[in-house]
N, C-alpha and C positions, 0 to 999 in steps of 0.2 A: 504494500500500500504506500510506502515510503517513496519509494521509488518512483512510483504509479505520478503522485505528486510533485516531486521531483521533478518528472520529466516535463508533466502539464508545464510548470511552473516556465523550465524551459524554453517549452516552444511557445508559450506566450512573451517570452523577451525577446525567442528570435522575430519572430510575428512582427511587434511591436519595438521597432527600431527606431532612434533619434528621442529616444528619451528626455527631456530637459527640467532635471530636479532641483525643487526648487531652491533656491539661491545661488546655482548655475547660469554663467553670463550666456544670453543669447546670441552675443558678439562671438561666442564662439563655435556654436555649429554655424551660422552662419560663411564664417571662411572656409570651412569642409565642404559647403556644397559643390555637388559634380557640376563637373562642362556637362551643361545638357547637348550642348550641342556636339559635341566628341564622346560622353558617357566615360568618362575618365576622369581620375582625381593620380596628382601626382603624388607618391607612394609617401613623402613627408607627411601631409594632410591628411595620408589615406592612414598611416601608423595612426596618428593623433587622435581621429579619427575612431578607430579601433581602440584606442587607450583610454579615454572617452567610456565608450560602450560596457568594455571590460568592466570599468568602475562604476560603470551604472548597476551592470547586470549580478556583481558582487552585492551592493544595495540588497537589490532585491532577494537573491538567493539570501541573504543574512535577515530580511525579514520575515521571509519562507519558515525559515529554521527556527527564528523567532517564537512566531505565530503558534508551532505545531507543537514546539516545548511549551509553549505557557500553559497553565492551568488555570487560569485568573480568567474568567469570561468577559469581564468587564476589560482588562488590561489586553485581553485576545483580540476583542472588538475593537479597540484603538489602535491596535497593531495592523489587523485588515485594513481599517479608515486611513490609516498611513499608508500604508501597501496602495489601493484604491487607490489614492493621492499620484503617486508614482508611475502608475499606470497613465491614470488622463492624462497628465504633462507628457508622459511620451504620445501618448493619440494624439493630442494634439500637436505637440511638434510634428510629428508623422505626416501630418494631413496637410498643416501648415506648407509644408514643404514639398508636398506631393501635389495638393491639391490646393496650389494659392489663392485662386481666382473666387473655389468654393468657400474658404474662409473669411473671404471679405465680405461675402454676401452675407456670414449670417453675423454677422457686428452692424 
């Protein structure tokens, strides 16, 4: 069952890429973004990039681990509402970035 979790946990990071947690400068994905027009990022930007994510995806896995050792229903639930938290800023950075045009529309 660990595992099972585990892996959810996972492939909802990979899923869910460009995370942007909060007190993370938005100055900085922004220079990561690919040449749309070439589909290329030079391998500097593309480390940083990747170093970025790593540190996100650590985040989360450590809340993961968190979450499933507590005992405390009340302190679980705030753990999830963090976790939660974590998530939407990467959807929305995701989207942001994927899909510009749509986010201006709904502001």
């Amino acid at each position: 069952m660990k595992k099972l979790v585990k892996l959810i946990a996972i492939l909802a990071l990979v899923s869910l890429s460009q995370i942007s947690v909060a007190g993370d400068p938005v100055e900085k994905k922004s220079e990561m973004k690919m040449d749309h027009a070439m589909g290329t990022m030079d391998e500097s930007k593309m480390m940083e990039h990747l170093k970025i994510r790593q540190e996100e995806m650590l985040k989360m896995h450590d809340l993961s681990n968190k979450i499933l050792a507590e005992t405390d229903p009340n302190k679980k639930q705030a753990l999830k509402d963090q976790q939660l938290e974590l998530i939407k800023a990467e959807h929305i950075q995701m989207m942001s970035m994927h899909h510009p045009k749509m986010m201006k529309m709904d502001k």
